[in-house]
N, C-alpha and C positions, 0 to 999 in steps of 0.2 A: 504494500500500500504506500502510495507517494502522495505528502500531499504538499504547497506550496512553500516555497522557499527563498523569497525575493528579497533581494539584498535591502536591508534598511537604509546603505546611503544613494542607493538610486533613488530609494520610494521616496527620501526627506527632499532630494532635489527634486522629483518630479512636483513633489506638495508645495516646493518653497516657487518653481516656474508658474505654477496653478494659480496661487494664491495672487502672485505680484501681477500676474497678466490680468483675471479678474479686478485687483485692486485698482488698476489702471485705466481697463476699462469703463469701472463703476464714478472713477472723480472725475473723468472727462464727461461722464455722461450728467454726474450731479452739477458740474457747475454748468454746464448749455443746458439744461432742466430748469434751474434757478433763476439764469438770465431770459430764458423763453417764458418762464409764468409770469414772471413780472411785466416786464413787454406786454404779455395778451391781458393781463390785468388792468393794467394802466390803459389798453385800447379799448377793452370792452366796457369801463366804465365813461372815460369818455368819449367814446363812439355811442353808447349806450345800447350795446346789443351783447344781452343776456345770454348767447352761445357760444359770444367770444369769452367770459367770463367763466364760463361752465368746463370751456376748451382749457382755460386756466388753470383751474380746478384739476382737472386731469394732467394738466402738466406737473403740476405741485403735488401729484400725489405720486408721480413717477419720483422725485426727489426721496420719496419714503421711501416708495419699495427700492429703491437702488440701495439705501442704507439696509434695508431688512436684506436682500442680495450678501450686500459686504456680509454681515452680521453670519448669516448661511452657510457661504462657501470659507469663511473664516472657521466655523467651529465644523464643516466637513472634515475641512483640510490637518484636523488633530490628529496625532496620532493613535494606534489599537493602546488601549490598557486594561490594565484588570477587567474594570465594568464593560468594556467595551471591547473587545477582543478581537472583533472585525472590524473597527473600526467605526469613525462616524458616518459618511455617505449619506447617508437618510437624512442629516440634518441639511443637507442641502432644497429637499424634496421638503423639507417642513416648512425653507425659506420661501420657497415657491407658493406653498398652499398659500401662506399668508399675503404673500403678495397678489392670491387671486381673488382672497377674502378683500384686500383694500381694495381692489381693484372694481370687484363687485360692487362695492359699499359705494365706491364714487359715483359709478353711471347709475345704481339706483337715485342718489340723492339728487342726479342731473336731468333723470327722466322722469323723476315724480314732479319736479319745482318745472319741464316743457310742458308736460300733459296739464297740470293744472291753468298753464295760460291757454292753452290751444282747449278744455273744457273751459273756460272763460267765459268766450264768446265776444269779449269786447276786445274785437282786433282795430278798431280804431282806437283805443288808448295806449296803444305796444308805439313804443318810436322808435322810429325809421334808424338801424344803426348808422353809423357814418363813415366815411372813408377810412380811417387809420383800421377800423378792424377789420377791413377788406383786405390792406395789405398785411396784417400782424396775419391773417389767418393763411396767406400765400408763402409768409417767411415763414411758418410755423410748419407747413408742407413739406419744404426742401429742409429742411433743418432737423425734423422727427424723421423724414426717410431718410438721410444720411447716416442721424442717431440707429436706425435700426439697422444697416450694412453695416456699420463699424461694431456696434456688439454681436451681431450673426454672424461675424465673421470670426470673432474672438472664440463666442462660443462655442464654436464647431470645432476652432484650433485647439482648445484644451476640454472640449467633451462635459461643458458644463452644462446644467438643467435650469440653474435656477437664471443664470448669465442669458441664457436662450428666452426663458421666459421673459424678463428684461425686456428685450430686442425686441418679444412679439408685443407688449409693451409700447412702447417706442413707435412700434407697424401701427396698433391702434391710435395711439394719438395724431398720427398724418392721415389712417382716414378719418376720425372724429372733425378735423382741423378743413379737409375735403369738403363734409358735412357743414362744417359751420361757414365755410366759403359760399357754397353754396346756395344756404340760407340767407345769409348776409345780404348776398348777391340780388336774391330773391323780395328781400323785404327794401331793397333801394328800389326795384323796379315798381313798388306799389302794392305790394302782400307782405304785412309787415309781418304776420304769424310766421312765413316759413323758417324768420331767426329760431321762435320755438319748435319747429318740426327737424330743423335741423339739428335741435339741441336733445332733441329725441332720437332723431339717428344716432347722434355719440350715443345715445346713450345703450343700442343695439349692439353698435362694433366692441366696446367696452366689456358691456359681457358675453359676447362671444367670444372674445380674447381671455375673459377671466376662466369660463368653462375649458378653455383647451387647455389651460396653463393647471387648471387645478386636475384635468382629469389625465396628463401625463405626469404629472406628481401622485398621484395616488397609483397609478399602473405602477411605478419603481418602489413603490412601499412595500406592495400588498405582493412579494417575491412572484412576480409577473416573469415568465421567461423572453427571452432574447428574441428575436427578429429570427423566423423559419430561417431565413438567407446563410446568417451566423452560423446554425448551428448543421445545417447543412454541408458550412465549411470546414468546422472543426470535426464533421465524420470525415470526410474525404484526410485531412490531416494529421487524426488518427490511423486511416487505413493507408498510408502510403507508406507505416513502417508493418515491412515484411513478414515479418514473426507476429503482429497481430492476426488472427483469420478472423472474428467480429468484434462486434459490439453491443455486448448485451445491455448498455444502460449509458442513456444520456442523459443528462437532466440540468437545466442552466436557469438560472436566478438572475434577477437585477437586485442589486442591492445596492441604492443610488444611482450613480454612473455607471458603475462597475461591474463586472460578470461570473459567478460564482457557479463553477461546474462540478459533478460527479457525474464520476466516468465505471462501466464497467468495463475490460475489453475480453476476451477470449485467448488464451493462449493453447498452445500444445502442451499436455498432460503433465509429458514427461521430462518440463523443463525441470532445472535446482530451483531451490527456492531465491539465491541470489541473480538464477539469470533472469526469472520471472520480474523479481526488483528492480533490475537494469534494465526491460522493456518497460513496466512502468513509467523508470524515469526518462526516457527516451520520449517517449510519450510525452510526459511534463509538460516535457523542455521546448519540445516543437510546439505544444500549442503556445506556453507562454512566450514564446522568440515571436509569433506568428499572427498572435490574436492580442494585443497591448490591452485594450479594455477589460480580462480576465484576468483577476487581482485574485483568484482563492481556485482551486484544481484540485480534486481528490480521485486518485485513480487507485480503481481495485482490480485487482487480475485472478480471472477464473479459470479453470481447466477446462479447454474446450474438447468435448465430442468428435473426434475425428472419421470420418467415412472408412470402413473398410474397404 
């Protein structure tokens, strides 16, 4: 039985490259977060269009979750100890929930305060936004979708969940920003309501962004296994060493980022018990060389049934 063996000063420089590239990502993103609510703050009150201000709101509340982020991929990134044996990972996936829960929380509190104008009914008391929020809402466009290429891009390069989440994040705030363009657009031409139908759109993309973010954090809790594709690869992987004849047991976890496999393989009868060992580790070794995202590996070797 083999089971993982990863050198602890790779694992500390892989956590210490993880941690700084997230940390890097998240202040770049908190201070253009900071400087864009303000901005659409300041234009939505004096332009006086309540979807520039709502779009605000949601800018300000990316400045949270990017701290709840930091806070996440920070206590991931600990090392196994006693309590914790495999480590933290999960707490990344916990960073994420809550950042779905704020997430949610905002566009509720954005789509109850559009609907209650647009049930109103007094669309000639709503005023006409004005120009500065027409363009706060076009700079808030190219600015949130560059926000979300720069941390998608991160994210993918070091395999983070709650980082990604972020991003999508980021993706909702340029279409909510869409939405309020839109509206804006709409209540100059003389339908002053559509600033509030607009502000009801944000508030559709918001938690459709908060449902996707919360229900791929719960799929890496709840030991969901890997992508068919994956594990697909690690049999061929397996069976390319010679002295394997099957595989009697696959089985693979997410456990955060990360891939936790038990393996059974099949060997010949009448191996020793040391060369049975050394297939094992053979084994290992190829998938961890092969498959980086698999942090835990337990391989067991059976006597296989040979044909007469």
């Amino acid at each position: 039985m083999k089971e993982n063996k990863t050198e602890n000063k790779k694992e500390n420089a892989s956590d210490n490259d993880f941690q700084r590239i997230a940390n890097q990502v998240s202040f770049v993103t908190i201070i253009g977060n900071v400087i864009l609510a303000v901005f659409k703050l300041i234009a939505g009150i004096v332009a006086h269009s309540n979807a520039m201000i709502s779009d605000a709101v949601h800018s300000a509340s990316d400045v949270f979750s990017t701290i709840v982020v930091i806070i996440g991929i920070k206590l991931a990134s600990k090392e196994s100890d006693k309590e914790h044996p495999y480590g933290h990972e999960r707490l990344e996936c916990v960073a994420a929930i809550v950042l779905a829960m704020v997430l949610f929380m905002t566009g509720l509190g954005i789509g109850l305060e559009a609907l209650k104008n647009i049930l109103n009914g007094h669309y000639e008391a709503l005023e006409v936004p004005g120009m500065l929020a027409l363009v706060a809402a076009i700079v808030s466009i190219a600015l949130k979708e560059a926000m979300f290429w720069y941390t998608r891009f991160y994210a993918k390069k070091i395999d983070s969940s709650a980082l990604m989440a972020d991003a999508w994040h980021h993706r909702s705030d340029a279409f909510s920003s869409i939405g309020a363009l839109i509206g804006i657009w709409g209540a100059r031409m003389g339908f002053p309501v559509m600033d509030s139908i607009a502000s009801l759109v944000i508030f559709v993309f918001i938690v459709k962004a908060a449902y996707d973010i919360f229900k791929d954090a719960i799929d890496k809790m709840v030991d969901h296994s890997c992508d068919e594709e994956t594990e697909n690869e690690i049999r061929e992987c397996i069976m390319k060493n010679e002295k394997v004849l099957c595989i009697d047991l696959l089985q693979t976890r997410m456990f955060g980022n990360k891939i936790y496999a038990d393996i059974e393989i099949g060997v010949d009868g009448s191996y020793t018990l040391q060369c049975a060992h050394e297939i094992a580790e053979e084994v290992h070794d190829e998938i961890e060389e092969n498959f980086p995202k698999v942090k835990h590996i337990m391989v067991h070797v059976n006597p296989a049934v040979l044909n007469q």
